[in-house]
N, C-alpha and C positions, 0 to 999 in steps of 0.2 A: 504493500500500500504506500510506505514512503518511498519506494521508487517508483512509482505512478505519482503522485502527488509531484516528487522533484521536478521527474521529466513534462509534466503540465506545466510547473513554473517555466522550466526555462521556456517551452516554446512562447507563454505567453510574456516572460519577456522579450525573448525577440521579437515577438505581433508589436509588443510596445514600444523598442526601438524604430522598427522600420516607420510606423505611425510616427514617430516624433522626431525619425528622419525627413519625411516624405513634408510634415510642417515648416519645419527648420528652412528644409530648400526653397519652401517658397513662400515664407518670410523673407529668405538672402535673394530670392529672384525678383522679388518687390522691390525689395529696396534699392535691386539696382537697375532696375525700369522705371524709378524714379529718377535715379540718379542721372541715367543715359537721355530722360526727356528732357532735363534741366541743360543739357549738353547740346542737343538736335533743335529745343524749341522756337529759337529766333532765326532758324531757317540758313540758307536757301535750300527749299524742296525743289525734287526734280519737277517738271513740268509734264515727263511721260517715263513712267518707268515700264520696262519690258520686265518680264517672268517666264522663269524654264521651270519649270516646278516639278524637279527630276526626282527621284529614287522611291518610289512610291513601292516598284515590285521587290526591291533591296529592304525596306521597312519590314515589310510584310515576313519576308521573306527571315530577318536576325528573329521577330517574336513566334516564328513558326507557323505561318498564318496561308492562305491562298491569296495567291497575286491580288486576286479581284476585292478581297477586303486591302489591299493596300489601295486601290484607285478609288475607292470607296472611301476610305478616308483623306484621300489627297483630293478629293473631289469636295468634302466639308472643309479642308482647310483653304480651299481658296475661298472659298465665301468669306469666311473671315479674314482673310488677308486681304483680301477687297476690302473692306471696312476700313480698318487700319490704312490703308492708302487714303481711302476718300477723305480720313477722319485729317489728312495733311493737307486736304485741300490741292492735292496732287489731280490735276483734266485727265488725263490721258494714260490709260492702261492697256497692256496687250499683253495676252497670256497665250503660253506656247503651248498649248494644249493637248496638238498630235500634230505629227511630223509627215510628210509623206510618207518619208520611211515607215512608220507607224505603221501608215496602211496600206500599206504594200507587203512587208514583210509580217509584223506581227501574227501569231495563230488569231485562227477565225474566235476563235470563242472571247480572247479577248478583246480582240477588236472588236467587235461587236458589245462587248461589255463596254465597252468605252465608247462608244455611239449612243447604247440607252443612256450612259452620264450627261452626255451631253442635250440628248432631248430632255430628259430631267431638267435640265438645268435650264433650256430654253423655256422650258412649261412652268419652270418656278420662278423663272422673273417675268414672265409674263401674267403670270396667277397672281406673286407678292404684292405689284404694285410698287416697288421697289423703285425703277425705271422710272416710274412717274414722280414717287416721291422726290428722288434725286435728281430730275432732267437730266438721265445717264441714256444716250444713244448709245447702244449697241450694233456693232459689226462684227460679221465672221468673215475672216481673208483665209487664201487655200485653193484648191482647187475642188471644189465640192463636185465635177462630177465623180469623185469618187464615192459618193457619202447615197446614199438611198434617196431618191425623189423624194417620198414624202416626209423626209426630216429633210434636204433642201424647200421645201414650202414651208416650214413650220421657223425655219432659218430667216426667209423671206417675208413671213411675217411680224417675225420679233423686229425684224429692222426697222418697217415700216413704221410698224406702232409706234419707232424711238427716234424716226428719221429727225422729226422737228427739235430735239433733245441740244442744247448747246454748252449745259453748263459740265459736264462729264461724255468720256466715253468711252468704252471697254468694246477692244477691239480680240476677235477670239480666233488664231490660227488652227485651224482645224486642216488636215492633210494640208498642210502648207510646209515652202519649202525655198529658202532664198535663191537659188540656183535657177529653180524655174520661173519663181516670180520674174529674174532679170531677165530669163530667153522670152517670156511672156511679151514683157515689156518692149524687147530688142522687137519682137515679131509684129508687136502693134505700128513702133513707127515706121519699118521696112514698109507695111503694108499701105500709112499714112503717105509716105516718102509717094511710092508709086502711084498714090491716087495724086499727086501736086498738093498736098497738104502743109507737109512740113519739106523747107529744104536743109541741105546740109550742114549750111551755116546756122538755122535755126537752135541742132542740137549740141546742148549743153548737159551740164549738171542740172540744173533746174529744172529744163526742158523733157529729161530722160526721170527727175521723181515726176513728174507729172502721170507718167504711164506706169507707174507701180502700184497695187493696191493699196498702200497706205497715202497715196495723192496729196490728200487734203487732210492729215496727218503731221506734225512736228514730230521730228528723229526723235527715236528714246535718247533720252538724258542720261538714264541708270537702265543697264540692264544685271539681275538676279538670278543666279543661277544657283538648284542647290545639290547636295548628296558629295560635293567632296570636287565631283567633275569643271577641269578646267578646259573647257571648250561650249563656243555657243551653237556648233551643231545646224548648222544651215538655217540659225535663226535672225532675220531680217539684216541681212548679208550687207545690203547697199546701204541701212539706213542706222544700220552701227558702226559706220566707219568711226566716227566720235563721239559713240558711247564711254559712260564709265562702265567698267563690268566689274561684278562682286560676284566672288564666287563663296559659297557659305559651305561647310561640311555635313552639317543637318539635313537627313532625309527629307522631304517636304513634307510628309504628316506629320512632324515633329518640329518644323519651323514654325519658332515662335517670333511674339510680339518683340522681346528683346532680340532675337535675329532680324528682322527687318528693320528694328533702330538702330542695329550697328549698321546697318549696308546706308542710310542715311547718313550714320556719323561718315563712315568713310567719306559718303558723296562729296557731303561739303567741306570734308580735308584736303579735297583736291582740288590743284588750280585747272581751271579748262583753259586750254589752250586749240583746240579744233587744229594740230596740225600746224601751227605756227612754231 
């Protein structure tokens, strides 16, 4: 009986340390998301920050888990990292959401698990009211005839609804891919070219973002990238030339609020210089 009695104690002192570790930490993680907002809060915010919101099957994958519960919860943390942006007063967001690559090679079963997230997501800001609340237009760039008709209609209607939208807007790369977006672009004004549209002297830098899907778009300021990976992966090729890039170590269902105020502190330790 006293060795039952013991070995209860100890387990439930360990239940009691781990609990009174598990406070500790985020008492210390309080305090220094206060500490880091007193640091970031007089600014300069980016004006458009880009998002890879990488390691989601790696997550999944250290807690012993199925891929699909990892995009499952990298799918609720962007909601929330949304917030936290808007809450900087930050216009301009565009999330990497899937790659060509994505959907091309990925198995069927996930890809497609990653298409009902995305109609989910298009049904739930269109259902929240959200969009309205915020004057947040949304767009999706990419090549969607890859993606099913009828979630490109349901794509087509989200936009609409937010077209008039000016104070926000969240731009969502689905099968999208910088390589093709610029052959895109190359192919529109060849084609312009030949009709006597545009002549040769016309084309510039300026002249050449005009035929990109992010057109009438400002370049990301900060691009975030997380899970440890040091590369942006064919993400908006042309229009990151003078990005800042932050690369974070933090899976993306575990990027937290204090990871996105460190990619802020970074932003504004640096001088921009665009190449000068």
């Amino acid at each position: 009986m006293r060795g039952l009695l013991a070995s209860s104690q100890r387990k439930l002192e360990r239940f009691a340390f781990r609990v009174l570790s598990f406070f500790e930490k985020r008492v210390l993680e309080d305090i220094y998301e206060r500490w880091l907002w007193l640091q970031i809060k007089d600014g300069p915010f980016p004006t458009h920050i880009g998002i890879i919101p990488d390691g989601n099957r790696r997550w999944a994958k250290k807690f012993g888990l199925d891929p699909l519960t990892g995009h499952e919860t990298g799918y609720e943390r962007i909601k929330e990292v949304l917030n936290w942006i808007w809450e900087l007063g930050v216009r301009y967001v565009t999330i990497y959401a899937m790659s060509s690559e994505n959907c091309r090679f990925r198995n069927r079963e996930e890809f497609y698990h990653l298409l009902s997230l995305l109609r989910r997501g298009i049904r739930e800001i269109l259902e929240s009211g959200e969009i309205d609340k915020k004057r947040i237009r949304v767009r999706v760039i990419g090549d969607l005839d890859m993606l099913p008709p009828d979630l490109v209609d349901e794509i087509k209607k989200l936009e609409e609804r937010s077209s008039s939208y000016k104070d926000r807007t969240l731009m969502i790369a689905v099968c999208y891919g910088g390589r093709h977006e610029i052959v895109e672009a190359v192919k529109k004004i060849i084609k312009e070219y030949e009709e006597g549209k545009v002549g040769l002297d016309d084309i510039n830098e300026e002249t050449f973002s005009k035929y990109l899907m992010t057109s009438d778009i400002p370049d990301p300021d900060l691009i975030i990238r997380t899970s440890g990976e040091v590369r942006i992966s064919n993400f908006l090729l042309w229009q990151s030339a003078y990005s800042e890039l932050y690369f974070c170590d933090a899976y993306w269902p575990e990027f937290r609020k204090i990871d996105f105020w460190r990619a802020i502190r970074s932003y504004q330790a640096r001088e921009r210089r665009f190449g000068r």
